[in-house]
C-alpha positions as CSV (number, residue, x, y, z in Angstrom):
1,X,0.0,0.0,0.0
2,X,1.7,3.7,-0.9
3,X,2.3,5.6,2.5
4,X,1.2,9.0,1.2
5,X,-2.5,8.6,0.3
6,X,-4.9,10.9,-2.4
7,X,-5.9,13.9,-0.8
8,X,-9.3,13.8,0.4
9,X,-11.4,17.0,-0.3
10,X,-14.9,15.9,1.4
11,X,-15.7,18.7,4.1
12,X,-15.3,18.1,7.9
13,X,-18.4,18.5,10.2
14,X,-16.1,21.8,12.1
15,X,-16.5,23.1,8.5
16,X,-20.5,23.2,8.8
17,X,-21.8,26.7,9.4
18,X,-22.1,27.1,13.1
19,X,-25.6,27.2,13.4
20,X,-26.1,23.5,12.5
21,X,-24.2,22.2,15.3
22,X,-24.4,22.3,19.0
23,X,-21.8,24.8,20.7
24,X,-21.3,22.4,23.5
25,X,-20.0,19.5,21.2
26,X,-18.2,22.3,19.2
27,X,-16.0,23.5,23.0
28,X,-15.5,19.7,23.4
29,X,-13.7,19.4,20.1
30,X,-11.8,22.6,20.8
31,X,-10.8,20.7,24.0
32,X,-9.6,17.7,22.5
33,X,-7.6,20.0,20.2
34,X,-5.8,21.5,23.3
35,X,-4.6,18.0,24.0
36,X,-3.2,17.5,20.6
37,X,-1.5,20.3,20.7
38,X,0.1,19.9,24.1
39,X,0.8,16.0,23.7
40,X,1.3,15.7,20.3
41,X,3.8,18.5,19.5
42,X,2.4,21.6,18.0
43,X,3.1,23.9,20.8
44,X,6.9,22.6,21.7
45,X,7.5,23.0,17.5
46,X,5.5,26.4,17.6
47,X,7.6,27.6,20.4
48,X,10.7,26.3,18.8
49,X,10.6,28.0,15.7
50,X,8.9,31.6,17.4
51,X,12.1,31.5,19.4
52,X,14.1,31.1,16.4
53,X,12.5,34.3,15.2
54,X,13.1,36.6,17.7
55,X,16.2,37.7,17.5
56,X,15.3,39.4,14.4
57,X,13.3,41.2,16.1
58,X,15.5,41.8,18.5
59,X,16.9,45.4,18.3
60,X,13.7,46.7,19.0
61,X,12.2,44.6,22.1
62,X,13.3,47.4,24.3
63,X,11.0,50.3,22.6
64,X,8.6,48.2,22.2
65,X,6.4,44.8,22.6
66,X,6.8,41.8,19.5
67,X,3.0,42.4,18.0
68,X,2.3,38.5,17.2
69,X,-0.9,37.7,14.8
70,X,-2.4,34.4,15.0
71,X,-5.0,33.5,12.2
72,X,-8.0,30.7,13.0
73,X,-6.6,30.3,16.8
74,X,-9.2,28.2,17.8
75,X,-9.7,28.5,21.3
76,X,-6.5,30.2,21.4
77,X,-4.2,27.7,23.5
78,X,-0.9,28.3,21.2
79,X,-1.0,32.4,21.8
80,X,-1.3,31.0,25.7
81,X,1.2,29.2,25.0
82,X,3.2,32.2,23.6
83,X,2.3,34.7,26.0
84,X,3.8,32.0,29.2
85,X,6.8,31.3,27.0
86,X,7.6,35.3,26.5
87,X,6.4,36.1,30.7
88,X,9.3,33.6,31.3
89,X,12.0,35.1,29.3
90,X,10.8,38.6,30.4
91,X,9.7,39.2,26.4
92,X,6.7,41.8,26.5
93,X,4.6,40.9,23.6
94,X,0.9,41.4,22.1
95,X,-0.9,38.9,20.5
96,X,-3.9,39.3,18.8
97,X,-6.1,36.0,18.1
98,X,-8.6,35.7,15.3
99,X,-11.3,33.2,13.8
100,X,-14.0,33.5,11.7
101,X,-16.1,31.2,14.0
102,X,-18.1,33.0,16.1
103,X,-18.3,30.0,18.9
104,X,-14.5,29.5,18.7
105,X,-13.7,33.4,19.5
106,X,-16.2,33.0,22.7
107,X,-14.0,29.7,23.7
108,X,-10.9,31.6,23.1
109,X,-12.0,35.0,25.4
110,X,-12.7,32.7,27.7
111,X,-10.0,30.5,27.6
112,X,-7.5,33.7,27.6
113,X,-8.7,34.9,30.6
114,X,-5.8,36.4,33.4
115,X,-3.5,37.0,29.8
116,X,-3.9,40.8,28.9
117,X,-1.6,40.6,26.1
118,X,-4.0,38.6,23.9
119,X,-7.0,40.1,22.1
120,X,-9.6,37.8,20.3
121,X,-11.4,38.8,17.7
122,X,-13.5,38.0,14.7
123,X,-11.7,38.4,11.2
124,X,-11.3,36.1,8.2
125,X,-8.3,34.3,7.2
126,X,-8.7,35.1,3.8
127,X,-9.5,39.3,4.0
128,X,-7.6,40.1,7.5
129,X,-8.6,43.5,8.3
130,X,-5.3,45.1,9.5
131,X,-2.6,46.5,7.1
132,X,0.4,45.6,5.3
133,X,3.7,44.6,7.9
134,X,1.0,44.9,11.1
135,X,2.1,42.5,12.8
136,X,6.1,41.4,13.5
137,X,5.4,37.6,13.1
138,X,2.0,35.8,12.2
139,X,1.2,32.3,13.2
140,X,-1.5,29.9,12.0
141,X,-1.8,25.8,13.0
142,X,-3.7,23.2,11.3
143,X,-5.8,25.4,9.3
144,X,-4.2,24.8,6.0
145,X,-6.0,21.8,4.9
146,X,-9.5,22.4,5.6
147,X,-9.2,24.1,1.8
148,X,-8.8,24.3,-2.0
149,X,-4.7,24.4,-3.4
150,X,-6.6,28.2,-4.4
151,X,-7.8,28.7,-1.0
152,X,-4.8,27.8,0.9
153,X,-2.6,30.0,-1.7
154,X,-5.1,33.1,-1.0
155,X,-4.5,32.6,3.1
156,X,-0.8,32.4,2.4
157,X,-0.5,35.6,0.9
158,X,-2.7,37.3,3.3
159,X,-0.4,35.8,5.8
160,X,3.1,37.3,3.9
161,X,1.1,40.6,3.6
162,X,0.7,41.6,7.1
163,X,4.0,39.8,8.5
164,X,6.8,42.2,9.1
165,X,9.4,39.8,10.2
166,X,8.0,36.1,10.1
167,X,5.3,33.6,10.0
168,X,5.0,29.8,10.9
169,X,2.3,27.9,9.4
170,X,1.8,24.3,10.8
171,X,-0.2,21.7,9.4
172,X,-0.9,18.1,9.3
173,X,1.5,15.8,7.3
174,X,-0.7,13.6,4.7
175,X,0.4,9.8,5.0
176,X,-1.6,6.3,5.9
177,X,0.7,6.0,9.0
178,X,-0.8,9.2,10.8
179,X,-4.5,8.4,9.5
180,X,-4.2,5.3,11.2
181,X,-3.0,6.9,14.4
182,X,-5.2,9.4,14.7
183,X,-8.0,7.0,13.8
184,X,-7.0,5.2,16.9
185,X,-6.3,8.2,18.9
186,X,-9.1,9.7,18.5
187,X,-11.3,6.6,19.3
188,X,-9.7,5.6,22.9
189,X,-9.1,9.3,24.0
190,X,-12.5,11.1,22.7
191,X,-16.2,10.4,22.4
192,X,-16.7,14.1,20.9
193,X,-18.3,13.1,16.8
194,X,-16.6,16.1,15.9
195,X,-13.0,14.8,17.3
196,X,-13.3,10.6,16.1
197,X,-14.6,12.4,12.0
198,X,-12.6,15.1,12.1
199,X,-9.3,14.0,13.4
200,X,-8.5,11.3,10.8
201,X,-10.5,12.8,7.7
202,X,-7.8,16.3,8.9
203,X,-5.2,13.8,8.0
204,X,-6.4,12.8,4.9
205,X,-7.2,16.1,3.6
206,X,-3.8,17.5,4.3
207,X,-0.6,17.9,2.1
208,X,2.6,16.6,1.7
209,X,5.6,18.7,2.0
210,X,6.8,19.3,-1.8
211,X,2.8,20.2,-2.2
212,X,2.8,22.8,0.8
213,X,6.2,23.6,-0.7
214,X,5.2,24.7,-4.0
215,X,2.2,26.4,-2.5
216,X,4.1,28.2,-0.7
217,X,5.9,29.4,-3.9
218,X,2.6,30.3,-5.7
219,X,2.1,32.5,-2.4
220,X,5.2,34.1,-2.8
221,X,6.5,33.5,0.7
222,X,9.4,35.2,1.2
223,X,12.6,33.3,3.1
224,X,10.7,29.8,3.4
225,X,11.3,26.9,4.5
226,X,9.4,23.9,4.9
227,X,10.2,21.2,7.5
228,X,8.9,17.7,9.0
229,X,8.5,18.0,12.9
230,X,7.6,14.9,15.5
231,X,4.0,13.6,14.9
232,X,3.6,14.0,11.4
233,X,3.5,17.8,11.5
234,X,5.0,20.0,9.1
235,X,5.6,23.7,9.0
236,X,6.3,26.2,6.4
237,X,8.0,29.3,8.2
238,X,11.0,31.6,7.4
239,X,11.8,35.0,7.8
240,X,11.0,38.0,5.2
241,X,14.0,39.8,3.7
C-alpha cells in the first residue's frame, strides 16, 4: 500500500456553518484540540521556531512589545502558549487572536482569561482587516488543509502581507501511517463526533511537503522553508527579507 495517500477533499463536520451544530460539542472538540496540541507537538514546534524568530526582532524589544498575529486560533491555547513562554523570558509581547467562528472566539475569550496581552477577535483568514507589515510575526496551525490548493494560496498571501518579520504555518503531514493513528487516537481518547470524524479525515485532507512547498511558492513566501516536525507535523516558516 503507498504511504502517502490521495488527498481527500470531502468537508469536515467543524467546516458546517455554526448554526447546524451544537456549541457544546463544538468546545469539546476545541478541548480535545488542546490535547493534541500539548501532547502531540504543535506547541513545543511552535515555540521552537517563534524562538528562532526573535532575535530578528531583536533590536527593537526594548522600545517596544513583538506584536504577534495568529490566524483561525481556535480557542486560542498556542497564543497561551506564547504569552507564558515570552512572561518567562521577560519578552513583553501582544498577541492578537482571530477566527471566523463565532463560537471559537467566545472559547478563546474565555480560555485567555488572566492574559492581557492577547486580544480575540472575529476576522477572516482570507480578508484580514489590518494592514500591510502589522504584525512582526504571524502564526497559524492546522488550518491549511481544511481548503482548496486556491484557498490555501489566497490565506498564504494574506499571511506574507501583514508579516513584518516572520510567520509559521503548521499543518498536518498527509500519510496512511498518521490516519491510522489518529484514527486510533481519536477513538480511545474522545467520544466528541466532531473529534473521532474530524481528526483522521484532517489527516487525509492535508498535504505533503513538496505540495505545501510549491504552494508556498505560488504565495510568494518570502525566506521559506518547509520542515517535517515529530507527529507527522509539518511547518512552512521563514523570515522576510
Amino acid at each position: 500500500m503507498c504511504l502517502v495517500p490521495e488527498r481527500r477533499h470531502g468537508p469536515e463536520l467543524i467546516d458546517r456553518p455554526p448554526e447546524s451544530y451544537s456549541q457544546s460539542e463544538f468546545a469539546g472538540n476545541l478541548a480535545d484540540i488542546r490535547n493534541v496540541n500539548r501532547f502531540l507537538g504543535d506547541n513545543r514546534a511552535t515555540l521552537k521556531l517563534f524562538s528562532a524568530l526573535v532575535p530578528a526582532i531583536a533590536g527593537s524589544l526594548a522600545k517596544k512589545p513583538i506584536r504577534v498575529l495568529d490566524v483561525a486560533t481556535g480557542s486560542a491555547d498556542i497564543p497561551v502558549a506564547i504569552v507564558k513562554w515570552a512572561r518567562k523570558q521577560g519578552i513583553r509581547i501582544e498577541v492578537t487572536a482571530v477566527d471566523n467562528n463565532p463560537i471559537a472566539v467566545r472559547e478563546a475569550k474565555a480560555f485567555t482569561l488572566g492574559y492581557p496581552e492577547i486580544t480575540v477577535a472575529v476576522a477572516d483568514g482570507f480578508s484580514l482587516p489590518f494592514e500591510e507589515g502589522s504584525f512582526d510575526i504571524v502564526l497559524c496551525a492546522k488550518t491549511l488543509h481544511h481548503f482548496s490548493e486556491e484557498d490555501t494560496v489566497r490565506l498564504l498571501q494574506e499571511i506574507g502581507r501583514v508579516a513584518a518579520i516572520g510567520y509559521i504555518v503548521m499543518d498536518l503531514r498527509r500519510s496512511w501511517v498518521a490516519w491510522a493513528l489518529i484514527a486510533v487516537l481519536t477513538k480511545l481518547f474522545s467520544r466528541n463526533s466532531f473529534t473521532r470524524y474530524d481528526g483522521p479525515m484532517s489527516v487525509l485532507r492535508s498535504y505533503t511537503v513538496p505540495e505545501l512547498d510549491a504552494l508556498a511558492e505560488r504565495a510568494g513566501l518570502a525566506g521559506r522553508r518547509v520542515v517535517k516536525e515529530p507527529f507527522w507535523l509539518m511547518v512552512v516558516w521563514g523570515r522576510k527579507g
